[in-house]
FIPA-24382 format. One record per residue (C-alpha): residue number from 1; x negated, y, z. Coordinates in pm, whole numbers, plus 50000, padded with zeros to 5 digits. Layout:
BEGIN
<fitor NUM <X Y Z>> ...
This chain:
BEGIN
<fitor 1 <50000 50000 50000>> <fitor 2 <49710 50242 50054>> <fitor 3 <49607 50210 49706>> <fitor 4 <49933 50236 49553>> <fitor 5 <49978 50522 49714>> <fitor 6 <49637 50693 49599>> <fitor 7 <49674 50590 49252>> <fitor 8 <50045 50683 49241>> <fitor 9 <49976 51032 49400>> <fitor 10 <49597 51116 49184>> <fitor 11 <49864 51048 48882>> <fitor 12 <50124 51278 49014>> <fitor 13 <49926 51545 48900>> <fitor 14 <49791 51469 48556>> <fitor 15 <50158 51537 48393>> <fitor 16 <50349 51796 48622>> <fitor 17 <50363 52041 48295>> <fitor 18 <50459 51784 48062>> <fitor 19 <50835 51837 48090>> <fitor 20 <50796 52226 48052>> <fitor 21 <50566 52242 47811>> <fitor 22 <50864 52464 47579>> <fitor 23 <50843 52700 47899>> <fitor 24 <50490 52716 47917>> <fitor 25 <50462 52783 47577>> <fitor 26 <50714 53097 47594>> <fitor 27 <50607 53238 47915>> <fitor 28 <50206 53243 47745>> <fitor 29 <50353 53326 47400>> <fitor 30 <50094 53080 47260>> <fitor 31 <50162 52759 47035>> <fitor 32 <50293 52381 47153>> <fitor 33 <49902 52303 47076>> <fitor 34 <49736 52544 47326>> <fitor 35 <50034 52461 47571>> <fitor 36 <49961 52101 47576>> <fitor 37 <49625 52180 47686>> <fitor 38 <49734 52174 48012>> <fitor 39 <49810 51789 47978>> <fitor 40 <49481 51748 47744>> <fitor 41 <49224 51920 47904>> <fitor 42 <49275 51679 48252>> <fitor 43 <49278 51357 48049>> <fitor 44 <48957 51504 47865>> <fitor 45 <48819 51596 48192>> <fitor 46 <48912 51210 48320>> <fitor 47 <48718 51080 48060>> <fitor 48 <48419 51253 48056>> <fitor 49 <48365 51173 48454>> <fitor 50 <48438 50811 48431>> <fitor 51 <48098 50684 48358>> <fitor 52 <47905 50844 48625>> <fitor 53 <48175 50738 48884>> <fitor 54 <48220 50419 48726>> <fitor 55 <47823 50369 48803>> <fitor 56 <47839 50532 49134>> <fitor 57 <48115 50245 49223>> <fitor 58 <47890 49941 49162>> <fitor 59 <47619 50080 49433>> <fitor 60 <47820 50311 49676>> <fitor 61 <48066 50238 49938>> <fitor 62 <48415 50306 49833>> <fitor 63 <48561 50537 50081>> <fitor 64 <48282 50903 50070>> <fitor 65 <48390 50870 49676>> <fitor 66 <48771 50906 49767>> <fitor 67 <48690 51174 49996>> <fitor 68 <48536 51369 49773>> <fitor 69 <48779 51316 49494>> <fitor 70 <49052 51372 49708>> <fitor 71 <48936 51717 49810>> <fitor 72 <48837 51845 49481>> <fitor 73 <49173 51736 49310>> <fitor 74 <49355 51893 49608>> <fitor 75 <49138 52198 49614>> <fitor 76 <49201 52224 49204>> <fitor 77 <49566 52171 49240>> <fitor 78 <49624 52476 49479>> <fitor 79 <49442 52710 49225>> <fitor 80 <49649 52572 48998>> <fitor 81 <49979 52679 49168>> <fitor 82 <49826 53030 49241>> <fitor 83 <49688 53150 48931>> <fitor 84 <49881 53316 48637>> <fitor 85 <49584 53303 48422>> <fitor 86 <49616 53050 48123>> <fitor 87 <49288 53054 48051>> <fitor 88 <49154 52947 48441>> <fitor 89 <49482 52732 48494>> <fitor 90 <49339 52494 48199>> <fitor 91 <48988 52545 48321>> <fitor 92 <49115 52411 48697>> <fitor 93 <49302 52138 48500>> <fitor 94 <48974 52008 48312>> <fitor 95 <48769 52033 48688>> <fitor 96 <49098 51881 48808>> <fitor 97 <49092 51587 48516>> <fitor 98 <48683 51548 48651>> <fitor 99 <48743 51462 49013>> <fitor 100 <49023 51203 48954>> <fitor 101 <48824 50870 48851>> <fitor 102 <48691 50916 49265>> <fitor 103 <49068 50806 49293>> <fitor 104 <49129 50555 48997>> <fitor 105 <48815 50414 48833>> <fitor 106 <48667 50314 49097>> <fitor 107 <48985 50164 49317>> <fitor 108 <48996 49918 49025>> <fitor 109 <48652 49833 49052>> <fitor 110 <48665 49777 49434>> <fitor 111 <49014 49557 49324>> <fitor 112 <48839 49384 49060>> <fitor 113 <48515 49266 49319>> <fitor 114 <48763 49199 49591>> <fitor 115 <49025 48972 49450>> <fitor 116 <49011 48582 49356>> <fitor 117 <49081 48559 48984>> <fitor 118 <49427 48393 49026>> <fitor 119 <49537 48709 49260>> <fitor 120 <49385 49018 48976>> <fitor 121 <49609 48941 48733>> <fitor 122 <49925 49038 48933>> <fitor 123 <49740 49288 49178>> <fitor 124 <49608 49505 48902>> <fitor 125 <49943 49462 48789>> <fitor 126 <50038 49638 49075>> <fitor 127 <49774 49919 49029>> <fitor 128 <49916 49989 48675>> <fitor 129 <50293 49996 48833>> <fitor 130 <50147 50261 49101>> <fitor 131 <50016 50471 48791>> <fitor 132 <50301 50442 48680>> <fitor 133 <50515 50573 48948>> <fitor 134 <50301 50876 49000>> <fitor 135 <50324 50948 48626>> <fitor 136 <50691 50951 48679>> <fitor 137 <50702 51173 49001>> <fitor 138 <50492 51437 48869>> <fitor 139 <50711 51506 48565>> <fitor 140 <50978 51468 48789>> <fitor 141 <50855 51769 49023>> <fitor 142 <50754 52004 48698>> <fitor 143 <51094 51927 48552>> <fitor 144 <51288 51940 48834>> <fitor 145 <51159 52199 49095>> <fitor 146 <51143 52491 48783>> <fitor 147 <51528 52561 48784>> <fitor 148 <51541 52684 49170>> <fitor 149 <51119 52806 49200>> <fitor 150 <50901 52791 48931>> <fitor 151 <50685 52514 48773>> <fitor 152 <50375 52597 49009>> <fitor 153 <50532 52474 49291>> <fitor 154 <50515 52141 49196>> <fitor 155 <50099 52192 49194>> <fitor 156 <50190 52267 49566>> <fitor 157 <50378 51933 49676>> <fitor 158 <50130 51717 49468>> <fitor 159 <49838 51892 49624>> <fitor 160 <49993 51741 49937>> <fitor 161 <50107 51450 49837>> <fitor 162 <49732 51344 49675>> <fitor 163 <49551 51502 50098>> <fitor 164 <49807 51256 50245>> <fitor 165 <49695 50973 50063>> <fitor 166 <49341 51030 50054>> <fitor 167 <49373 51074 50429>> <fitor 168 <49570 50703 50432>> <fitor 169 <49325 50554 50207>> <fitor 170 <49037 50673 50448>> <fitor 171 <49198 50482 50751>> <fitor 172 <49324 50173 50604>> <fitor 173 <49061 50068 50310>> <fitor 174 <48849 49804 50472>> <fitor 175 <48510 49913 50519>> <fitor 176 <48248 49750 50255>> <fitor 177 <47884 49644 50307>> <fitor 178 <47656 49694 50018>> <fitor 179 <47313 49478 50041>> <fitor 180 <47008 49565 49806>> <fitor 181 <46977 49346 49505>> <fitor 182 <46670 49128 49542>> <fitor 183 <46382 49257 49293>> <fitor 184 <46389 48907 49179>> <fitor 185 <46765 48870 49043>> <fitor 186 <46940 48894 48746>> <fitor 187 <46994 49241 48634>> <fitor 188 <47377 49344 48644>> <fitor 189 <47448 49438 48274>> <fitor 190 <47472 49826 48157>> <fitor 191 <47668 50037 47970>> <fitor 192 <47519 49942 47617>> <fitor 193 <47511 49594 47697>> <fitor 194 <47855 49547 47778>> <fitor 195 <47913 49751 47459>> <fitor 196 <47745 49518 47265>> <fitor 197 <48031 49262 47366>> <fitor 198 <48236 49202 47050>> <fitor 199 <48536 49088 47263>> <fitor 200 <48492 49317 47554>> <fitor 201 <48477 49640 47281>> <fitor 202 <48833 49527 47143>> <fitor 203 <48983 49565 47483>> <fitor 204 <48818 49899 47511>> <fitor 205 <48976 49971 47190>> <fitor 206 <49286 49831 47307>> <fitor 207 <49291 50106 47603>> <fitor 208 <49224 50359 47380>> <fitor 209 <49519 50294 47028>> <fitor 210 <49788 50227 47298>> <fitor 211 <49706 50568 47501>> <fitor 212 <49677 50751 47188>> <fitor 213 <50019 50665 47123>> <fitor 214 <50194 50672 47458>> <fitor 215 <50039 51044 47525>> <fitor 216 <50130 51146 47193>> <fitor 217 <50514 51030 47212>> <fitor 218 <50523 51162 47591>> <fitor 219 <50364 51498 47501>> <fitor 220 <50574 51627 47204>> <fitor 221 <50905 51446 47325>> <fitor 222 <50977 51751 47473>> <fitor 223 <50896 51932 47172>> <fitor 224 <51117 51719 46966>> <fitor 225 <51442 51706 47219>> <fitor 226 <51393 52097 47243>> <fitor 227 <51425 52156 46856>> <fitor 228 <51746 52212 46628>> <fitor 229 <51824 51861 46629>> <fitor 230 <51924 51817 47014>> <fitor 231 <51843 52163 47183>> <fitor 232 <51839 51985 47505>> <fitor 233 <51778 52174 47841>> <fitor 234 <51465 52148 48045>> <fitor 235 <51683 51912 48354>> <fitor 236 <51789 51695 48013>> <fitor 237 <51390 51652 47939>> <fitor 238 <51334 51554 48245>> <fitor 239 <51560 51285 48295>> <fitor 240 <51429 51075 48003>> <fitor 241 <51087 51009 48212>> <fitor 242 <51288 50810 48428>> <fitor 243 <51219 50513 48148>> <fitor 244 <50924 50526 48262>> <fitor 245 <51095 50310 48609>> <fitor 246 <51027 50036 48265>> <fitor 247 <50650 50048 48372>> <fitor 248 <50716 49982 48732>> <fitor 249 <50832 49637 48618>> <fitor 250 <50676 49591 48350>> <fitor 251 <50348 49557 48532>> <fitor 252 <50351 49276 48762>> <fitor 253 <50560 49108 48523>> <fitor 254 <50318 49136 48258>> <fitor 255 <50026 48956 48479>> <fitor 256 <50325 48665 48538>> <fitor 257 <50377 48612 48157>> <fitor 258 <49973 48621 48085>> <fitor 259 <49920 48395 48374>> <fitor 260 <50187 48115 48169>> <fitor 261 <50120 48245 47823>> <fitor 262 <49831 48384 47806>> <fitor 263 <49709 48760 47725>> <fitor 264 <49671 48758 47401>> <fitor 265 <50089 48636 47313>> <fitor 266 <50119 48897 47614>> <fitor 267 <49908 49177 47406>> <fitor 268 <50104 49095 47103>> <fitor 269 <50466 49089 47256>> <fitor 270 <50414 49465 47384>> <fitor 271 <50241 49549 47069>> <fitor 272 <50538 49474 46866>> <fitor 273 <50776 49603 47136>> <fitor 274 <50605 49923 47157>> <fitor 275 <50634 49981 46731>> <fitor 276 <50953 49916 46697>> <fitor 277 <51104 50112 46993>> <fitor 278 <50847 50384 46864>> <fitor 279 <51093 50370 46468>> <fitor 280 <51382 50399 46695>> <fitor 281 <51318 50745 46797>> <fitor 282 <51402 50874 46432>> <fitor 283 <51726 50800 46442>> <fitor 284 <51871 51183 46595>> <fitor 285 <52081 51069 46868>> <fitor 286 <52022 51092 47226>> <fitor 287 <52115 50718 47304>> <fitor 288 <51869 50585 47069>> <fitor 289 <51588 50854 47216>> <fitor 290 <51658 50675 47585>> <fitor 291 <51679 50316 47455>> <fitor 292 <51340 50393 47255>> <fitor 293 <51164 50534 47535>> <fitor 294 <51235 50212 47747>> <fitor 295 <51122 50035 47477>> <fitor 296 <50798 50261 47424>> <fitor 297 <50716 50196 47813>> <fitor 298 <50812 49791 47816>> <fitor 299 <50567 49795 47512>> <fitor 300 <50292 50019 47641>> <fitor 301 <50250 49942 47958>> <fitor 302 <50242 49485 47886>> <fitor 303 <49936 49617 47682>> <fitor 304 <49801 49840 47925>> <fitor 305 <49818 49586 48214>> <fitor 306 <49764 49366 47986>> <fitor 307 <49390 49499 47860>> <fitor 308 <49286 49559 48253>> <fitor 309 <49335 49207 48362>> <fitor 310 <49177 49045 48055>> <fitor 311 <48881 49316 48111>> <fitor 312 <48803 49191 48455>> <fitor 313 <48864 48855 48415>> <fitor 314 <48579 48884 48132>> <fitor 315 <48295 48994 48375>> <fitor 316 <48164 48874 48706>> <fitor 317 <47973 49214 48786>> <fitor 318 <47940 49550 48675>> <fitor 319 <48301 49588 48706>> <fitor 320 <48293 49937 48772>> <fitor 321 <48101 50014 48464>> <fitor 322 <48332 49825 48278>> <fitor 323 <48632 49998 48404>> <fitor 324 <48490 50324 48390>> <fitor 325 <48417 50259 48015>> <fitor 326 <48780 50106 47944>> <fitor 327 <48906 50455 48133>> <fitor 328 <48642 50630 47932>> <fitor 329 <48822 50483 47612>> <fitor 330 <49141 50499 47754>> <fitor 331 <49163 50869 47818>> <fitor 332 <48966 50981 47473>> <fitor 333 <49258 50753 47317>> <fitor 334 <49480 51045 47506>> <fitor 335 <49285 51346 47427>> <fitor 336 <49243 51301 47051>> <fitor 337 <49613 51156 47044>> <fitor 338 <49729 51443 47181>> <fitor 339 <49528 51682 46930>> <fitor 340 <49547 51492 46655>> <fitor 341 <49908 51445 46662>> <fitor 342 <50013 51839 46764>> <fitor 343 <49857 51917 46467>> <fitor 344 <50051 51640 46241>> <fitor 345 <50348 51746 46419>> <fitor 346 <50328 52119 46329>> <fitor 347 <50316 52015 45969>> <fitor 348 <50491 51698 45958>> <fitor 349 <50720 51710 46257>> <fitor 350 <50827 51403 46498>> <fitor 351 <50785 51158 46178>> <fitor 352 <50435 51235 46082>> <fitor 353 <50396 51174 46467>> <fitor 354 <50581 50841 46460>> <fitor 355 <50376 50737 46121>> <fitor 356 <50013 50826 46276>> <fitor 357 <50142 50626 46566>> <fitor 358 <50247 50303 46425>> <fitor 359 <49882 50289 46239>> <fitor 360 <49765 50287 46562>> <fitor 361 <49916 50054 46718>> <fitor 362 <49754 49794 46471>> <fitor 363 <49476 49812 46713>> <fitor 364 <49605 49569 47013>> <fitor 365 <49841 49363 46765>> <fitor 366 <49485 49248 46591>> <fitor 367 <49348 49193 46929>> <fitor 368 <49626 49036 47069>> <fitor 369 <49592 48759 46822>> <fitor 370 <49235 48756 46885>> <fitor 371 <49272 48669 47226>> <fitor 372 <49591 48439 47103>> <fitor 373 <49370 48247 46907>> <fitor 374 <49071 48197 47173>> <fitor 375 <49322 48104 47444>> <fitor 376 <49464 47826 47213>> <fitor 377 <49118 47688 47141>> <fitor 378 <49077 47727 47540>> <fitor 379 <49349 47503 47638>> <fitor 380 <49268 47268 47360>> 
């Protein structure tokens, strides 16, 4: 419970400006691209960071990294909520998005060195469910608190809510003992060895087509429900993130399935999921927009768990360097998704965005039947 509740409280505030994005955009007078840089400039932030903490997590003790990551995300989020500068509220977002791995990277590397193999499956489950639910509750509080305050208020109660459960985390993590690796033994392998992995790189890859996607459908939903076609309200935006209650599920479950079926039929399941609920969305009615958007998180996040689970079960060390370079993809997947598809949207619109998607989502379907076809020739 004390790392759900860190990893569901760091992820509160990666999205809390998601839902107003239209209202950012009118009260800056600047375009749906530079407004989204408020979700694109922490994920950018995330990834550049997640390589020295992922390092820092195979040879350090867990808990002075959450400290410090807990006060410099809480520290960033109350500048956040006090500034009316958009140039130093994006600035505080990136130093924001820098600080965050201390909270998520390396959890899953402490989960990942902690847990017997049959227990990671569903546990990391768990962690993506927890993810999950903070990615929920933080467009929840942008969406919802702006009506009565304003949208910087929600900086304030996530601010909180990340202090409390660095402070919980701190008392109930168990304590870990790290001994010095005899001179003698087999060197843990690096970054550009576990690069030079053929089936570890197309999980990496996995992390990073899937996020491009999700973060590009999440981003300029709001966008899209905001135009001519629906003019819905900012309270209507918000309510469709409450698919995302899909992912909740959706992760445990998925580390069930692999468990009987394998990951690879589990890869390719949400693969398929994820496409067509993403050719749903075209169709300009509101029901089909909510029944897509449970479909776009059922899909995404059997992948997501999915990919995490298969990458630790691949390695028996260096785990945090291997999920700090999965995270590293990951979150580049959602930076350049997010750019590259606000720029296909201003010409091409929600289609061009649901075209550029779909090609990307070719990227776990191939590795899905990669891992389909090794897990056959496993049980064989």
């Amino acid at each position: 419970m004390a790392v759900f509740s860190l990893v569901a409280a760091t992820f509160t505030t990666i999205y809390i400006t998601q839902p107003v994005l239209p209202i950012v955009q009118a009260e800056f007078q600047v375009s749906e691209a530079v407004a989204s840089l408020t979700i694109s400039m922490v994920i950018l932030g995330i990834a550049l960071a997640n390589l020295p903490f992922g390092r820092l997590a195979d040879f350090l003790p867990i808990r002075p990294i959450i400290l410090t990551g807990g006060i410099m995300v809480t520290a960033c989020g109350l500048f956040c909520a006090l500034t009316h500068n958009l140039s130093l509220l994006i600035g505080a977002r990136f130093v924001q998005g820098l600080f965050l791995p201390a909270l998520t990277t390396c959890l899953a590397a402490f989960l990942g060195r902690t847990l017997p193999p049959n227990r990671l499956s569903v546990v990391m489950g768990w962690y993506v469910s927890a993810t999950v639910a903070g990615g929920l509750a933080g467009r929840l509080l942008g969406g919802w608190i702006h009506p009565p305050l304003h949208w910087r208020y929600a900086f304030l109660t996530a601010s909180a809510l990340v202090l409390g459960a660095t402070l919980v985390a701190l008392k109930w993590l168990p304590r870990e003992s790290f001994q010095k690796k005899d001179s003698g033994a087999e060197k843990d392998p690096g970054f550009f060895q576990l690069l030079g992995r053929a089936d570890f790189l197309r999980i990496l890859f996995v992390g990073f087509g899937s996020f491009f996607v999700f973060s590009s459908v999440f981003n300029y939903m709001p966008f899209y429900l905001a135009g001519p076609h629906f003019e819905a309200s900012t309270q209507t935006i918000t309510l469709i993130y409450l698919s995302y209650i899909i992912g909740v599920i959706m992760g445990p479950l998925a580390g069930k399935v692999s468990n009987r079926f394998g990951n690879g039929r589990t890869m390719i399941f949400g693969a398929l999921t994820f496409g067509a609920a993403l050719a749903l969305s075209l169709i300009p009615s509101v029901v089909a927009v909510v029944l897509s958007l449970s479909g776009i998180c059922a899909g995404f996040f059997a992948v997501h768990s999915t990919a995490v689970a298969t990458l630790n079960l691949k390695l028996r060390s260096s785990r945090g360097r291997a999920n700090s370079l999965y995270v590293l993809f990951y979150y580049l997947g959602g930076y350049l998704g997010i750019t590259v598809s606000g720029m296909v949207y201003v010409h091409q619109g929600w289609t061009g965005v649901v075209v550029l998607g779909a090609g990307m989502l070719l990227i776990p379907l191939a590795t899905g039947l990669k891992e389909s076809a090794g897990f056959r020739e496993v049980r064989k």
